[in-house]
N, C-alpha and C positions, 0 to 999 in steps of 0.2 A: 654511631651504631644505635638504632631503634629497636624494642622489644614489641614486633609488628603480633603477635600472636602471645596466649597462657591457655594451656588445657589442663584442667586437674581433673585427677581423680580422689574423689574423697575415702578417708578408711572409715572403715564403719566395725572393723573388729574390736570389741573388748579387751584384748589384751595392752593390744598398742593406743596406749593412757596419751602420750605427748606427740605421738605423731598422728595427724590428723590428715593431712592428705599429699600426693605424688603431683608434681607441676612439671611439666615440657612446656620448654620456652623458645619461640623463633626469631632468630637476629635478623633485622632486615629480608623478611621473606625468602631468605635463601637459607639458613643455616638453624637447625635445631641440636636442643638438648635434654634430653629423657633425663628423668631421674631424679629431680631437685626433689626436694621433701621441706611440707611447711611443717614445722615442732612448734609444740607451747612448751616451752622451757620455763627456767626459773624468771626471767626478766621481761618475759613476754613470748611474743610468736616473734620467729625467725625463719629465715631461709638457708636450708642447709644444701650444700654444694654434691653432686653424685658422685661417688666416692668408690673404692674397693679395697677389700681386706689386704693388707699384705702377708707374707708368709711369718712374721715376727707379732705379729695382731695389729699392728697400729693400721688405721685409714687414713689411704691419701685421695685426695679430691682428685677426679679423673677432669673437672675441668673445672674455673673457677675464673671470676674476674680479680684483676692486677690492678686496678685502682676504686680506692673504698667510695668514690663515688660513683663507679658503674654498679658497687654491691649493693649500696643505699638504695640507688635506682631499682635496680632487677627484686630486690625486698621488698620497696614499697610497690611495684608493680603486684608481685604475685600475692600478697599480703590480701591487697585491694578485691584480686578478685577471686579468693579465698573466703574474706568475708561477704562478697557478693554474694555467690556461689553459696555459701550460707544461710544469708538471706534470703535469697529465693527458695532453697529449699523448707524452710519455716514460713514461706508465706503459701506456699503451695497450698492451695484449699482440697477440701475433700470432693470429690463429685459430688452432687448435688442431687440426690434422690428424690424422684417428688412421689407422693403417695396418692396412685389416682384409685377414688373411688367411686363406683360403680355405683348406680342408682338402679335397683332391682324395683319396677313395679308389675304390679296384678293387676292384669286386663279382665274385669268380670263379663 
């Protein structure tokens, strides 16, 4: 199973301190997953699995990988381009204004 595709979207809200942005992921070009969330936690950034309240409060992961090296995998996948995505948004230059000016002369 290949992680052919990562979209994220980044947060950009002040409140939300540790989660930093939303990842969809596609398994072999056929099969997606909405919802994963990159967090900076205490030990670093992580990939957290999409999840839903139950009626008692606890979260259960609405889908999650069954061997911790598919989860290594799909972490270091979305991690990667997380900080890409980062990256580039920091390198982004401003436009480039150029100030033209005008030569006014007097024809006597």
């Amino acid at each position: 199973m290949n992680i052919t595709d990562v979209r994220l979207r980044t947060v950009k809200n002040e409140n939300e301190v540790k989660l930093k942005a939303y990842a969809d992921i596609t398994l072999d070009g056929s099969f997606v997953i909405h919802g994963l969330k990159v967090i900076d936690g205490q030990k670093g950034m992580f990939v957290a699995m999409p999840s839903r309240k139950m009626p008692n409060g606890e979260f259960k992961d609405i889908a999650h990988p069954i061997t911790p090296e598919l989860r290594r995998v799909l972490t270091e996948i979305v991690i990667k381009k997380y900080d890409e995505t980062m990256a580039a948004m920091s390198h982004e230059e401003e436009p480039v204004v150029e100030e033209v000016k005008e030569e006014i002369t007097e024809e006597n």
